[in-house]
N, C-alpha and C positions, 0 to 999 in steps of 0.2 A: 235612462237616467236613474240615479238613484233618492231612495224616500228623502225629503229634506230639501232636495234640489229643487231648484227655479228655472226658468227660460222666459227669453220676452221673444215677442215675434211685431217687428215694426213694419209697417209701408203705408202709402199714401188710401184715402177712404175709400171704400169699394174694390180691392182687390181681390179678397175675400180671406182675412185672415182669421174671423172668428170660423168659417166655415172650414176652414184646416185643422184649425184646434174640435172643433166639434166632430169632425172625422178619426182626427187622432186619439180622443178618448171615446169611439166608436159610438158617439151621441146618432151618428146620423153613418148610412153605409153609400159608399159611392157608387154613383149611376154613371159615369163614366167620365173620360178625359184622364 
């Protein structure tokens, strides 16, 4: 993506979509799956 840009990421509660995003800005490093 470039600076400026946006994204949304929808699905139903508990799938774990803040923990994707928190991944992706390498808040947190993945343990597996």
């Amino acid at each position: 993506m470039q600076k400026g840009h946006c994204f949304g990421l929808l699905g139903p509660k508990g799938v774990g979509k803040t923990t994707a995003i928190e991944i992706m800005r390498g808040i947190i490093k993945v343990s597996n799956g």
